[in-house]
PDB file of N, H, CA, C and O in Angstrom:
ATOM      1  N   UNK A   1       2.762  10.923   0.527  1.00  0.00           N
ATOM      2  CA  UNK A   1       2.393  10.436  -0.796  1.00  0.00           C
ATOM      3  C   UNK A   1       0.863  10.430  -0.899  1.00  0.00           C
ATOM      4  O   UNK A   1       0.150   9.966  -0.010  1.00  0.00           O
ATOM      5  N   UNK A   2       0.367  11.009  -2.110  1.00  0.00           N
ATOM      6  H   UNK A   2       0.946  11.386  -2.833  1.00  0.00           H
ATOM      7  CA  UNK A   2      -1.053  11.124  -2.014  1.00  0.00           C
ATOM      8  C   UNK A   2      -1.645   9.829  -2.950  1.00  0.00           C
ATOM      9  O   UNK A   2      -0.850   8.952  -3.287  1.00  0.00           O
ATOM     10  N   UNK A   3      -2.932   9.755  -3.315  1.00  0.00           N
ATOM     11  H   UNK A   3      -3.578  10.467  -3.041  1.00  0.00           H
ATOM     12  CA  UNK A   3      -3.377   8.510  -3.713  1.00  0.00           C
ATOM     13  C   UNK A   3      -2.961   8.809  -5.320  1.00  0.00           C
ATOM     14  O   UNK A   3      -2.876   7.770  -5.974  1.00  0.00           O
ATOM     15  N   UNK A   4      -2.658  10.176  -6.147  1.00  0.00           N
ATOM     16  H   UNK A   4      -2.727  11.021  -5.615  1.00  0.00           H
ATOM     17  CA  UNK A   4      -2.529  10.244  -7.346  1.00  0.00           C
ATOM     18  C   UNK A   4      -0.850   9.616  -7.603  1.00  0.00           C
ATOM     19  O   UNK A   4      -0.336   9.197  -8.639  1.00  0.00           O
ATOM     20  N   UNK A   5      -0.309   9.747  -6.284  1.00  0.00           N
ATOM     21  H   UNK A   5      -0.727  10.088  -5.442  1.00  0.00           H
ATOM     22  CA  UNK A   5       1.522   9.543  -6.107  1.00  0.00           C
ATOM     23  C   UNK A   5       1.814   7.887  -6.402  1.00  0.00           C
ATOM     24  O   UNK A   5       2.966   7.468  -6.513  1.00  0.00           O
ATOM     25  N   UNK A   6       0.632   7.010  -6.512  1.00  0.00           N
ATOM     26  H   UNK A   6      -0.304   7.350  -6.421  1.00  0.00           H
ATOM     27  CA  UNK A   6       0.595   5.927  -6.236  1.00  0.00           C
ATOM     28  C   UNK A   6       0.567   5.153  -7.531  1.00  0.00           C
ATOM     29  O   UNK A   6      -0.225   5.400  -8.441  1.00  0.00           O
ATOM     30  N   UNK A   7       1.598   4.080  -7.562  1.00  0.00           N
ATOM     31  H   UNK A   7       2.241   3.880  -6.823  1.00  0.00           H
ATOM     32  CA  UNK A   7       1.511   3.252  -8.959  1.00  0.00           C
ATOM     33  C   UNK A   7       0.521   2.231  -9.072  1.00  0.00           C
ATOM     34  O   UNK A   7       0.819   1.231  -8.418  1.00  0.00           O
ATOM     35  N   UNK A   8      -0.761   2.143  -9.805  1.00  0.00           N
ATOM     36  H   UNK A   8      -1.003   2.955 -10.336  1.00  0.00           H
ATOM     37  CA  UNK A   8      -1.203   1.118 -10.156  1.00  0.00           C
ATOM     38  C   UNK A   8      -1.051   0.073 -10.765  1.00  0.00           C
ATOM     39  O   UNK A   8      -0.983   0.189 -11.989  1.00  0.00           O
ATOM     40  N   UNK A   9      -0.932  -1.415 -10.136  1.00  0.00           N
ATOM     41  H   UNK A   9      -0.986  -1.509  -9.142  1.00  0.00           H
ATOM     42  CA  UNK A   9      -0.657  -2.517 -10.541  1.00  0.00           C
ATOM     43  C   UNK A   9      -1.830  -3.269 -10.981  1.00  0.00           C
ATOM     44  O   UNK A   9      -1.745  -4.422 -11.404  1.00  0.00           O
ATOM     45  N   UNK A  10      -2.674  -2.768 -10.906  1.00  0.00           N
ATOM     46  H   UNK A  10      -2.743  -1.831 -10.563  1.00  0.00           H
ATOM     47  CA  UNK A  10      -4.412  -3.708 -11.313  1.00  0.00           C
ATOM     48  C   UNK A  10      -4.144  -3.419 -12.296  1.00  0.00           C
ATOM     49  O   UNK A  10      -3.384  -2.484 -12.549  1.00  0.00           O
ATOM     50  N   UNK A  11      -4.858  -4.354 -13.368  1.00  0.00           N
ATOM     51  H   UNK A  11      -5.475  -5.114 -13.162  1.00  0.00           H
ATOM     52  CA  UNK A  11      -5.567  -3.932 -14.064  1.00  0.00           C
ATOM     53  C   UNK A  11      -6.144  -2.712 -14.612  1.00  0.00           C
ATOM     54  O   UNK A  11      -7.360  -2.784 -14.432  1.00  0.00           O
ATOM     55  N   UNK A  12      -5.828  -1.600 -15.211  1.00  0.00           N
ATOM     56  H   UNK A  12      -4.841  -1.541 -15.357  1.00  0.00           H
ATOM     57  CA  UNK A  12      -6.065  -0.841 -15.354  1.00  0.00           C
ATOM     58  C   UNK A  12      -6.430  -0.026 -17.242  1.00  0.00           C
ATOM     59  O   UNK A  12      -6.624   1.163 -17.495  1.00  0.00           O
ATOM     60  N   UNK A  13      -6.410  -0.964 -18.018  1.00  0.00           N
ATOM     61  H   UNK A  13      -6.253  -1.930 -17.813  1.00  0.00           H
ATOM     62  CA  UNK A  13      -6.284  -0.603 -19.135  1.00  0.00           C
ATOM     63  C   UNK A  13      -7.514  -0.586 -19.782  1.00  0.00           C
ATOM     64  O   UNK A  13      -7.895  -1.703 -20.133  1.00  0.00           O
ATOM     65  N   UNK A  14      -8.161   0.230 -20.013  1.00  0.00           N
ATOM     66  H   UNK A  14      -7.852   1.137 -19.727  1.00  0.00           H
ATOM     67  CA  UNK A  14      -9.631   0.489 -21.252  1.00  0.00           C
ATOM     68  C   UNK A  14      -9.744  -0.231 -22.537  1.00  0.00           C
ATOM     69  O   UNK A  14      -9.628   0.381 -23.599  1.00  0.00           O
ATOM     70  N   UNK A  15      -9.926  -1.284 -22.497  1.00  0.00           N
ATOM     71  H   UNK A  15     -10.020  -1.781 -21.635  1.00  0.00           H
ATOM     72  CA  UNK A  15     -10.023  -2.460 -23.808  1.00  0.00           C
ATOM     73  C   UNK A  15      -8.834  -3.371 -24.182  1.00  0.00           C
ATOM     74  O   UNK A  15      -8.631  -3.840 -25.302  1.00  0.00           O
ATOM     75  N   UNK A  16      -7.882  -3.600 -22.790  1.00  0.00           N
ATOM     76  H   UNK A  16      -8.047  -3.219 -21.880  1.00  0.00           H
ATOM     77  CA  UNK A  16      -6.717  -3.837 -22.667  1.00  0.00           C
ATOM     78  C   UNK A  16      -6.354  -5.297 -23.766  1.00  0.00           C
ATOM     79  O   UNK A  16      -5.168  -5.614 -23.856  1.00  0.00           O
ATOM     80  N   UNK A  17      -7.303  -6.044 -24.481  1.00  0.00           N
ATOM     81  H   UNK A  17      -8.266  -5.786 -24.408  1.00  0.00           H
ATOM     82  CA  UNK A  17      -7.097  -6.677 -25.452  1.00  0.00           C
ATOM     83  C   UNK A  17      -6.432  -6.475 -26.545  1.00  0.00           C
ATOM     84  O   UNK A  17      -5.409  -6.825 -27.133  1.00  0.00           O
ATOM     85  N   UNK A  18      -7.930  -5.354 -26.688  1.00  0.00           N
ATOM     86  H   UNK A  18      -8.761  -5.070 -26.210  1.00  0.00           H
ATOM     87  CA  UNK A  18      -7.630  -4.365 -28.311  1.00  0.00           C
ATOM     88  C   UNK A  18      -5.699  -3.649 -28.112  1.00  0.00           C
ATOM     89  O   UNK A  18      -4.817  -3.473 -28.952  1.00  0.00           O
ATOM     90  N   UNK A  19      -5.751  -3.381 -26.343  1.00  0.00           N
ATOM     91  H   UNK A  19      -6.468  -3.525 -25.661  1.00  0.00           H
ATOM     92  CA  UNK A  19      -3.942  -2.096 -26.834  1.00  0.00           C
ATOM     93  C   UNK A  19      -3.153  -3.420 -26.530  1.00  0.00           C
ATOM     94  O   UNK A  19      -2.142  -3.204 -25.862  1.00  0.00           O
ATOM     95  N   UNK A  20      -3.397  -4.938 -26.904  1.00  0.00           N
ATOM     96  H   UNK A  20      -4.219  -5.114 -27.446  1.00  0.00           H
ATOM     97  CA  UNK A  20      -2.609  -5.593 -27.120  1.00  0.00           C
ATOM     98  C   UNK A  20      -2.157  -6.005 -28.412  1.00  0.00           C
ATOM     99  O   UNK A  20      -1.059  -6.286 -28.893  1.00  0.00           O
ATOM    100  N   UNK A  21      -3.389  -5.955 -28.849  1.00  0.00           N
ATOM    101  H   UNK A  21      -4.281  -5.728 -28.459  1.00  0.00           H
ATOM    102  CA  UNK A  21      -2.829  -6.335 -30.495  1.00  0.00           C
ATOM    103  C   UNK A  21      -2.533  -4.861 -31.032  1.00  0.00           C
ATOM    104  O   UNK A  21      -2.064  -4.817 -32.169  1.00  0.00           O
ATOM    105  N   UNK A  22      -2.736  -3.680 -30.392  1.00  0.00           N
ATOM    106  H   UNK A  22      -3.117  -3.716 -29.468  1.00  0.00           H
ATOM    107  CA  UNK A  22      -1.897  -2.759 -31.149  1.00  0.00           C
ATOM    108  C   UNK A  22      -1.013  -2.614 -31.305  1.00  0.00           C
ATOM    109  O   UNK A  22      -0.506  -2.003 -32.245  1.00  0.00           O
ATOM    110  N   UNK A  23      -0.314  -3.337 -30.079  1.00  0.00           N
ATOM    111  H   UNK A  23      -0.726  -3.833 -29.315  1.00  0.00           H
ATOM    112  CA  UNK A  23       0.961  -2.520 -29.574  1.00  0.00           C
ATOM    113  C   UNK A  23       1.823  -4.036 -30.289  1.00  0.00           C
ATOM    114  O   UNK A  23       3.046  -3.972 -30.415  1.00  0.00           O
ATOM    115  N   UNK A  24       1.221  -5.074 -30.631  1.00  0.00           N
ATOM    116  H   UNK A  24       0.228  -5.126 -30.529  1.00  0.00           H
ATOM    117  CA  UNK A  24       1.667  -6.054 -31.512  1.00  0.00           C
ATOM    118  C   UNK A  24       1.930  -5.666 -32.798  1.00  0.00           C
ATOM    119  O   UNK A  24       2.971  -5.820 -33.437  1.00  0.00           O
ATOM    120  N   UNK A  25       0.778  -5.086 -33.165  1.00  0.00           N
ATOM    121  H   UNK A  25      -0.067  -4.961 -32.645  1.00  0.00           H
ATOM    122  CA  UNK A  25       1.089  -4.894 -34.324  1.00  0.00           C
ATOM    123  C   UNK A  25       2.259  -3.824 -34.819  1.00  0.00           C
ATOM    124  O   UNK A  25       3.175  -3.798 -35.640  1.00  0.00           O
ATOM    125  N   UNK A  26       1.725  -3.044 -33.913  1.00  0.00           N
ATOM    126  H   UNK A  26       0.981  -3.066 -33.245  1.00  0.00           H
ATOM    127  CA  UNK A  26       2.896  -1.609 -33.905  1.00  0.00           C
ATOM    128  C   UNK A  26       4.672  -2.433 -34.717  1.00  0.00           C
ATOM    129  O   UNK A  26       5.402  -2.214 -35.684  1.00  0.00           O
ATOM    130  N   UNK A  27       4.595  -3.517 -33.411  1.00  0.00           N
ATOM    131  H   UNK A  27       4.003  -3.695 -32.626  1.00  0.00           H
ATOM    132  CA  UNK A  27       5.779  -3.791 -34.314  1.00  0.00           C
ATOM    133  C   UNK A  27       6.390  -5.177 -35.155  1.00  0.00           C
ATOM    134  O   UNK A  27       7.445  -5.811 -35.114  1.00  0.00           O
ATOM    135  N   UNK A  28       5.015  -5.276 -35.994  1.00  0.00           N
ATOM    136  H   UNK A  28       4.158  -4.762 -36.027  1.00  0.00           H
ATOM    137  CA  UNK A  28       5.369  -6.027 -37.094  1.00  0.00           C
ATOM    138  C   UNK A  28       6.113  -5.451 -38.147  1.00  0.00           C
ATOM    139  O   UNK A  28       6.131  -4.263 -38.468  1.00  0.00           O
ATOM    140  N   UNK A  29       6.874  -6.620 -38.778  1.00  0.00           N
ATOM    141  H   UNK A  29       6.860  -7.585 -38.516  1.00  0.00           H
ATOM    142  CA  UNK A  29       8.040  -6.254 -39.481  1.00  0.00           C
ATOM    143  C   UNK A  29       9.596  -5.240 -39.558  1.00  0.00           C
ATOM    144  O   UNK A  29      10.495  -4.859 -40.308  1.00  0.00           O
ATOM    145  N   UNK A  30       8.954  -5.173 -37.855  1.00  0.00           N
ATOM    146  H   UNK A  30       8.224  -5.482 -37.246  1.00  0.00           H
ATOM    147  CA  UNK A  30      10.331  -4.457 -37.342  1.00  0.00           C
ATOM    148  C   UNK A  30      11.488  -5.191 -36.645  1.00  0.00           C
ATOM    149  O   UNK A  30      11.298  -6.094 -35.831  1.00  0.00           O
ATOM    150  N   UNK A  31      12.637  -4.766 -37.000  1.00  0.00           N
ATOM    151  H   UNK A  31      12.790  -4.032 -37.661  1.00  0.00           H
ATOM    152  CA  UNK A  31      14.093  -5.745 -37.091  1.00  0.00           C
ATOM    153  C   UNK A  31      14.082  -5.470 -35.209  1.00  0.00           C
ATOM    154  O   UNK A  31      13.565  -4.539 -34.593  1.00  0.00           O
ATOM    155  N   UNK A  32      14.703  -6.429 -34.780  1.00  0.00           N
ATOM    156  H   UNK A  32      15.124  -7.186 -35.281  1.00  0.00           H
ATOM    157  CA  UNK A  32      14.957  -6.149 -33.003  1.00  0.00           C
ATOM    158  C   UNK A  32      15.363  -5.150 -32.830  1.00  0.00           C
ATOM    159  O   UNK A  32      14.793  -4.459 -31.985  1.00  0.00           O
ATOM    160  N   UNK A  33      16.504  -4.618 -33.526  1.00  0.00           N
ATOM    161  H   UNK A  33      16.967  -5.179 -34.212  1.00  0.00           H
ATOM    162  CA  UNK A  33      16.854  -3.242 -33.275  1.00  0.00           C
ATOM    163  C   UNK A  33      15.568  -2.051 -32.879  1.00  0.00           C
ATOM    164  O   UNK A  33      15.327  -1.489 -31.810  1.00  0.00           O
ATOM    165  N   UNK A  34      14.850  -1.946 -34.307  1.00  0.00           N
ATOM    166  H   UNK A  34      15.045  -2.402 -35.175  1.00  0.00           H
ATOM    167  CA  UNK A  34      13.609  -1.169 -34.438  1.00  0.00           C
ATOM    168  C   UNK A  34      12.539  -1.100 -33.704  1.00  0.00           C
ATOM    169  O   UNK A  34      11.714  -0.189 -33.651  1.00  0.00           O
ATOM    170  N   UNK A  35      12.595  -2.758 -32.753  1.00  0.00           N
ATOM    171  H   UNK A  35      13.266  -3.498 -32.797  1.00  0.00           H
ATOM    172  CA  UNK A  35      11.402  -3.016 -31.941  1.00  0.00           C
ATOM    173  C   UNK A  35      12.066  -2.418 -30.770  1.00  0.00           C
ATOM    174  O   UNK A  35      11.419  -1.470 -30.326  1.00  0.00           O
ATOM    175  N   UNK A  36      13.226  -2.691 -30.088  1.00  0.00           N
ATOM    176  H   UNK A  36      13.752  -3.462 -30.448  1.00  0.00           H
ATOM    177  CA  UNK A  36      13.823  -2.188 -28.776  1.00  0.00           C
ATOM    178  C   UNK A  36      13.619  -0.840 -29.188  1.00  0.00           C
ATOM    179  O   UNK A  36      12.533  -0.477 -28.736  1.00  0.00           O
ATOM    180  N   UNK A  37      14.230   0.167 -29.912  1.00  0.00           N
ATOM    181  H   UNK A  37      15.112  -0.128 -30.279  1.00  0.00           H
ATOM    182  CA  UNK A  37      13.814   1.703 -30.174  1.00  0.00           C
ATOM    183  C   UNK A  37      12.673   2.150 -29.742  1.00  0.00           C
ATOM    184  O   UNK A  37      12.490   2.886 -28.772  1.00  0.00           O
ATOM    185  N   UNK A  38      11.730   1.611 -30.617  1.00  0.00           N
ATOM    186  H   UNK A  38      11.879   1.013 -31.405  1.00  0.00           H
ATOM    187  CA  UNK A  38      10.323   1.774 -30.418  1.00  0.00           C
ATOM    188  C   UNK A  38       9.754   2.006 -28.974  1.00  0.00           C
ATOM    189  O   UNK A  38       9.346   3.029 -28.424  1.00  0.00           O
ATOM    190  N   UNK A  39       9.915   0.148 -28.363  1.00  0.00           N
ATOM    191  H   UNK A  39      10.247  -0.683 -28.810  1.00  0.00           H
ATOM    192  CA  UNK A  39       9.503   0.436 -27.221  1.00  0.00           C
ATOM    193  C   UNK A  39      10.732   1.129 -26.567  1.00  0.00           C
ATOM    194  O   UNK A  39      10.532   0.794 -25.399  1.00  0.00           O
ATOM    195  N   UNK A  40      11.553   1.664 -26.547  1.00  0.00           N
ATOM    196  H   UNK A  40      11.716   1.936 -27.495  1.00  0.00           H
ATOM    197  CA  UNK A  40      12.122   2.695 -25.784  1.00  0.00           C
ATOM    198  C   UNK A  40      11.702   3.652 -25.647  1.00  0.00           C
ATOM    199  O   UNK A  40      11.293   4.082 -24.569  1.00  0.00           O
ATOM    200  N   UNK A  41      11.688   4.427 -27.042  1.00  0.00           N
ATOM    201  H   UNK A  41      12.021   4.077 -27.918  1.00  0.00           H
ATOM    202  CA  UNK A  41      10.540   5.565 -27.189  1.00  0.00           C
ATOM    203  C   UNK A  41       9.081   5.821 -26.699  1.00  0.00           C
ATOM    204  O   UNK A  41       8.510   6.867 -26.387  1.00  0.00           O
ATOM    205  N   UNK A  42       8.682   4.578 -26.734  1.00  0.00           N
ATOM    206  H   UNK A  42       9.145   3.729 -26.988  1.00  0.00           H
ATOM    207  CA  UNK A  42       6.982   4.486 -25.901  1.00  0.00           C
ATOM    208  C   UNK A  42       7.400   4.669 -24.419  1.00  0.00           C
ATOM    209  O   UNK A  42       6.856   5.463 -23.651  1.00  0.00           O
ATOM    210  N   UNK A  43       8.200   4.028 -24.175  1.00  0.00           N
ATOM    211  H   UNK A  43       8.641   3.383 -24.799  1.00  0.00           H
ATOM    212  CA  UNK A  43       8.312   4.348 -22.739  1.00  0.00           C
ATOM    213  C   UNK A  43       8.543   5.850 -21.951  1.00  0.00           C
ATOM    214  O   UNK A  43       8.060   6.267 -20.899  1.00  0.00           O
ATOM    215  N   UNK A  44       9.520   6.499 -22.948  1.00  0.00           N
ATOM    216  H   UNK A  44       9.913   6.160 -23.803  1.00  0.00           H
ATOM    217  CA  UNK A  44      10.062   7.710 -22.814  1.00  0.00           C
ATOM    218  C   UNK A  44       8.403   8.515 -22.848  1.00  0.00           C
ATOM    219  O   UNK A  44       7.957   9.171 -21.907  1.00  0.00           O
ATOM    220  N   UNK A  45       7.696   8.271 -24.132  1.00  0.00           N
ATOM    221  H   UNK A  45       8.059   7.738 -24.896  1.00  0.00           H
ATOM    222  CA  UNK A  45       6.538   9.046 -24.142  1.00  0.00           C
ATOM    223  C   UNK A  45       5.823   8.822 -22.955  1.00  0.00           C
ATOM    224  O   UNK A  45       5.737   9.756 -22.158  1.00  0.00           O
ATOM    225  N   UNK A  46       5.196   7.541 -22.652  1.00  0.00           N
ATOM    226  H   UNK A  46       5.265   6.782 -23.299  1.00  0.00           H
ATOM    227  CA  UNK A  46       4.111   7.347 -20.799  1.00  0.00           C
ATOM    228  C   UNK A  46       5.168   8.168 -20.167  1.00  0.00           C
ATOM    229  O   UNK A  46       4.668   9.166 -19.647  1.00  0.00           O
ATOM    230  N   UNK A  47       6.157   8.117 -20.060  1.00  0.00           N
ATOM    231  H   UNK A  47       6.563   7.306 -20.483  1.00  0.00           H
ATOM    232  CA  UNK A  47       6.651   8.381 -18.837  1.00  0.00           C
ATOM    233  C   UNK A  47       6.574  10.083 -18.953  1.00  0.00           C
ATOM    234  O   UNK A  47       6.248  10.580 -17.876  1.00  0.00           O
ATOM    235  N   UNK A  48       6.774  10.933 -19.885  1.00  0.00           N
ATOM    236  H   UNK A  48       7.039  10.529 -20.761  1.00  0.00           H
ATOM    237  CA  UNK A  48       6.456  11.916 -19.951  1.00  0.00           C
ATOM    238  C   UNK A  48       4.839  12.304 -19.792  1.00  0.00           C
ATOM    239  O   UNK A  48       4.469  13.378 -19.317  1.00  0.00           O
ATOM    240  N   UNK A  49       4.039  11.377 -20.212  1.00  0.00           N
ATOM    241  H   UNK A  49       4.340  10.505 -20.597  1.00  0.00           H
ATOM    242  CA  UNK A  49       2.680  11.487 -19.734  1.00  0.00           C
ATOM    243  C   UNK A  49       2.337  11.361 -17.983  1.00  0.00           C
ATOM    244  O   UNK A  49       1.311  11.491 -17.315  1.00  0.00           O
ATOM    245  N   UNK A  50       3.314  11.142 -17.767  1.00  0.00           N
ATOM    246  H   UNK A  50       4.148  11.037 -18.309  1.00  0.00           H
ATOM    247  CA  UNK A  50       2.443  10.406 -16.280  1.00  0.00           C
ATOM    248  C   UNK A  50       3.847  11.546 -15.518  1.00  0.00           C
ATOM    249  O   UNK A  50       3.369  12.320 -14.689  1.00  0.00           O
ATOM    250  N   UNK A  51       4.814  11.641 -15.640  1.00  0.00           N
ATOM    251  H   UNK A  51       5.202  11.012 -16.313  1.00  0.00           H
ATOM    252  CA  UNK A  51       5.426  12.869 -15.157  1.00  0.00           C
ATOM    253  C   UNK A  51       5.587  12.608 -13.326  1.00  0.00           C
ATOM    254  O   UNK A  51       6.712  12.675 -12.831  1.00  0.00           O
ATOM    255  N   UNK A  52       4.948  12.457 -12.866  1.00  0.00           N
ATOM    256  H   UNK A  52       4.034  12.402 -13.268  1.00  0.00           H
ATOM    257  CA  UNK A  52       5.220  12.354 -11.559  1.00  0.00           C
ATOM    258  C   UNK A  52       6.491  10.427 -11.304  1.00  0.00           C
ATOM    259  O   UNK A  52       6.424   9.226 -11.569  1.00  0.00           O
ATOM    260  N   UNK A  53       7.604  11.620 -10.523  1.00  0.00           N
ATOM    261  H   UNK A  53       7.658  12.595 -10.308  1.00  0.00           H
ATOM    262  CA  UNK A  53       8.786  11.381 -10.528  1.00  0.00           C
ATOM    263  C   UNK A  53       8.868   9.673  -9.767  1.00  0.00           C
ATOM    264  O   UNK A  53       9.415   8.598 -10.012  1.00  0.00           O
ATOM    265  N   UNK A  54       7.783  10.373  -8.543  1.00  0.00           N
ATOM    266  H   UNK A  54       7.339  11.247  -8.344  1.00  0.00           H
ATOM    267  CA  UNK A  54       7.516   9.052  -7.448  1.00  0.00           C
ATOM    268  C   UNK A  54       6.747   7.996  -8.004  1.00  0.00           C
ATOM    269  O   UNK A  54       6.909   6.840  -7.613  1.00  0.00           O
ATOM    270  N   UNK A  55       6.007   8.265  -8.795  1.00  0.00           N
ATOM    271  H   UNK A  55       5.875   9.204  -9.113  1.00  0.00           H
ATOM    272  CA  UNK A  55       4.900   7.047 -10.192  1.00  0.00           C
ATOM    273  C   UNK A  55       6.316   6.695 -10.470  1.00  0.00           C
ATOM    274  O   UNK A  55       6.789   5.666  -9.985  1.00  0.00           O
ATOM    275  N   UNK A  56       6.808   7.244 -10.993  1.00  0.00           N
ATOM    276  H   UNK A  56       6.424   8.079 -11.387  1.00  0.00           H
ATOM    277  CA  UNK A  56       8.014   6.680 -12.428  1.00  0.00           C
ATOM    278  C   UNK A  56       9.088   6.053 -11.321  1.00  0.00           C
ATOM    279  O   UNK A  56       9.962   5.900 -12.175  1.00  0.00           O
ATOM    280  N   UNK A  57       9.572   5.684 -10.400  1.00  0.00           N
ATOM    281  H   UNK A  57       8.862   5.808  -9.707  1.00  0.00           H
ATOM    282  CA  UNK A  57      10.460   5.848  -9.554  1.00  0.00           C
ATOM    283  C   UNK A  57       9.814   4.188  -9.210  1.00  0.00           C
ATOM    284  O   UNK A  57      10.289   3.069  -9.404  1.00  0.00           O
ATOM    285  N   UNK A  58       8.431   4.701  -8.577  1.00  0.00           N
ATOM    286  H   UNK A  58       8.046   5.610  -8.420  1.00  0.00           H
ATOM    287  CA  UNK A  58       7.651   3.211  -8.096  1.00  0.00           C
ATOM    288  C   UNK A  58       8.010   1.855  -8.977  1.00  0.00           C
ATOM    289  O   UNK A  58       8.481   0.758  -8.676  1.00  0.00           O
ATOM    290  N   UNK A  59       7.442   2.622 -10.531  1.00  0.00           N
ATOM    291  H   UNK A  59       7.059   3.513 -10.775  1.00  0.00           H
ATOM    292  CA  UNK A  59       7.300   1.738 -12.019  1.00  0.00           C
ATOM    293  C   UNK A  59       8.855   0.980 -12.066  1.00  0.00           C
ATOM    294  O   UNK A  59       9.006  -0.230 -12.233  1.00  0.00           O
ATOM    295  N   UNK A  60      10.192   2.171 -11.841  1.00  0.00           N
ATOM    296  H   UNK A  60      10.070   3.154 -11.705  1.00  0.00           H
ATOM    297  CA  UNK A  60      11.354   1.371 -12.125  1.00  0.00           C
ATOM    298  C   UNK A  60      11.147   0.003 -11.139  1.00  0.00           C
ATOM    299  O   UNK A  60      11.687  -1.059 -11.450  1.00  0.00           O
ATOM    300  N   UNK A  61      10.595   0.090 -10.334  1.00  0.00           N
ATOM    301  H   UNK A  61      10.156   0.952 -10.081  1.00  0.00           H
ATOM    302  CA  UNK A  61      11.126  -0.922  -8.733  1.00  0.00           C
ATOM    303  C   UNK A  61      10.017  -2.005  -9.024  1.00  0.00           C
ATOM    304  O   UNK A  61      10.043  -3.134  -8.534  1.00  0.00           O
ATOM    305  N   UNK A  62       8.944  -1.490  -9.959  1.00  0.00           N
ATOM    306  H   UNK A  62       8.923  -0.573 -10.357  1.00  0.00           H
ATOM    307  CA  UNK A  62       7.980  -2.937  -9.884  1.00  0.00           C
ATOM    308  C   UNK A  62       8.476  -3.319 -10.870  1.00  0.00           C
ATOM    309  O   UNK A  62       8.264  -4.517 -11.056  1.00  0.00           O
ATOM    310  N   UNK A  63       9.377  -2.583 -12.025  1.00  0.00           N
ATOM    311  H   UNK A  63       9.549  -1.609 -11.874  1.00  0.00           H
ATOM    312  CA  UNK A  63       9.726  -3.597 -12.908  1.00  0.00           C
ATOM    313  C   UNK A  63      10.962  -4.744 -12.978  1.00  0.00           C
ATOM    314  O   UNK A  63      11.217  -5.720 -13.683  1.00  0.00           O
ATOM    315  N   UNK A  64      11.601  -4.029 -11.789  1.00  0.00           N
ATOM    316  H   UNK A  64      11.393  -3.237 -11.216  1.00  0.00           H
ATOM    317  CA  UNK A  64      12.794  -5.089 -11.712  1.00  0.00           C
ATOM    318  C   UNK A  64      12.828  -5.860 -10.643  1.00  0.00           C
ATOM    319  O   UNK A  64      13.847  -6.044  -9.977  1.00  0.00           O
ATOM    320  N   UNK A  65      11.353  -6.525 -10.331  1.00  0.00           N
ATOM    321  H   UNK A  65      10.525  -6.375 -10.872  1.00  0.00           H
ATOM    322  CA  UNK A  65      10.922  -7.561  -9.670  1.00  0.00           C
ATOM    323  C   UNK A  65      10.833  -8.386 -10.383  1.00  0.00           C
ATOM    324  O   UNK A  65      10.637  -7.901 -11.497  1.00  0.00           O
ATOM    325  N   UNK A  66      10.868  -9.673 -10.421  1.00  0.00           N
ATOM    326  H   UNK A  66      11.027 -10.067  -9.515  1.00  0.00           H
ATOM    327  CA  UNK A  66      10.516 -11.144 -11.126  1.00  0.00           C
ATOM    328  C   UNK A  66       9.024 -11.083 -10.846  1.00  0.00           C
ATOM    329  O   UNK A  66       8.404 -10.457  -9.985  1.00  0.00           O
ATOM    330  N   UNK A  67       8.551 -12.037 -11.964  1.00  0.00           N
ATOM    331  H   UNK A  67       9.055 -12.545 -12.663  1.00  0.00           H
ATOM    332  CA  UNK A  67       6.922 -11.364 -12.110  1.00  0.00           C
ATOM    333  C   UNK A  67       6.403 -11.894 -10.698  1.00  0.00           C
ATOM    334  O   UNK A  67       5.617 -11.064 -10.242  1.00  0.00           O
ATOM    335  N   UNK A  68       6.583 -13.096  -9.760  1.00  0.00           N
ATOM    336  H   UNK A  68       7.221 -13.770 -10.130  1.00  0.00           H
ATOM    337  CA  UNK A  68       5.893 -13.453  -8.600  1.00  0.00           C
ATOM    338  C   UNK A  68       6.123 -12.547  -7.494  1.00  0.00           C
ATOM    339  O   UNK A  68       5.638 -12.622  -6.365  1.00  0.00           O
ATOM    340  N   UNK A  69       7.019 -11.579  -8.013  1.00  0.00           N
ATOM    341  H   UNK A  69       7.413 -11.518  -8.930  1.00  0.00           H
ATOM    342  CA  UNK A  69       7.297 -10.921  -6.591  1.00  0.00           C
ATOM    343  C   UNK A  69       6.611  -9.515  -6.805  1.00  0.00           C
ATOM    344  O   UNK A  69       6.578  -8.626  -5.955  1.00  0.00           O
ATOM    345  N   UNK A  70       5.940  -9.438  -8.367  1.00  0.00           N
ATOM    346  H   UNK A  70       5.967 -10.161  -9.057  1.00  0.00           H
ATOM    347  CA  UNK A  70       5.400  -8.043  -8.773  1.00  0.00           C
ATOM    348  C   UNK A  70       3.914  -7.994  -7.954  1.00  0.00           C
ATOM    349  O   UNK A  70       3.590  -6.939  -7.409  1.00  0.00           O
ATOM    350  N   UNK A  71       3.131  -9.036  -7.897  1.00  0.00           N
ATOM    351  H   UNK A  71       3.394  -9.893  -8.339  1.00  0.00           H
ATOM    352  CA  UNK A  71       2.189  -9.480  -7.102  1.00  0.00           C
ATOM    353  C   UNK A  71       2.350  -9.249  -5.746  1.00  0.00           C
ATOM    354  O   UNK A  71       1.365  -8.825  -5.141  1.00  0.00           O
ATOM    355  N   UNK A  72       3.317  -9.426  -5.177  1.00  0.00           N
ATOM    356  H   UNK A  72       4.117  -9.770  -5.668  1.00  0.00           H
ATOM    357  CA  UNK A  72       3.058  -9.216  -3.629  1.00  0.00           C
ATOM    358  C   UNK A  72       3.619  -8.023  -3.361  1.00  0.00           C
ATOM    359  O   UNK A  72       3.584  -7.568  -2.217  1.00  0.00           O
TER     360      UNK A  72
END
């Protein structure tokens, strides 16, 4: 596994405030249905951005940690 193979858990986001209230806003006035879609679809898109199988593979396994165990 090389260092690009590797999932980053820092901190890593360029004005990570500002792509909070975007991604808030993104889904104002959308019914739960529309919001689960959405972020389904966003996900589908990173994950086609980032393409490497072992990133995406890592991402499933840090996400189905409880958040104290995403830390260690």
């Amino acid at each position: 596994m090389t260092a690009t193979d590797d999932l980053i858990l820092t901190p890593n986001i360029e004005g990570a405030d500002d792509f909070y209230a975007d991604l808030l806003a993104a889904h104002e006035g959308l019914s739960k249905a529309e919001s689960d879609a959405y972020n389904a679809r966003l996900v589908l898109v990173l994950a086609n951005h980032i393409g490497s199988r072992s990133v995406l593979n890592q991402a499933l396994q840090a996400a189905a940690r409880k958040p104290a165990e995403a830390s260690a």
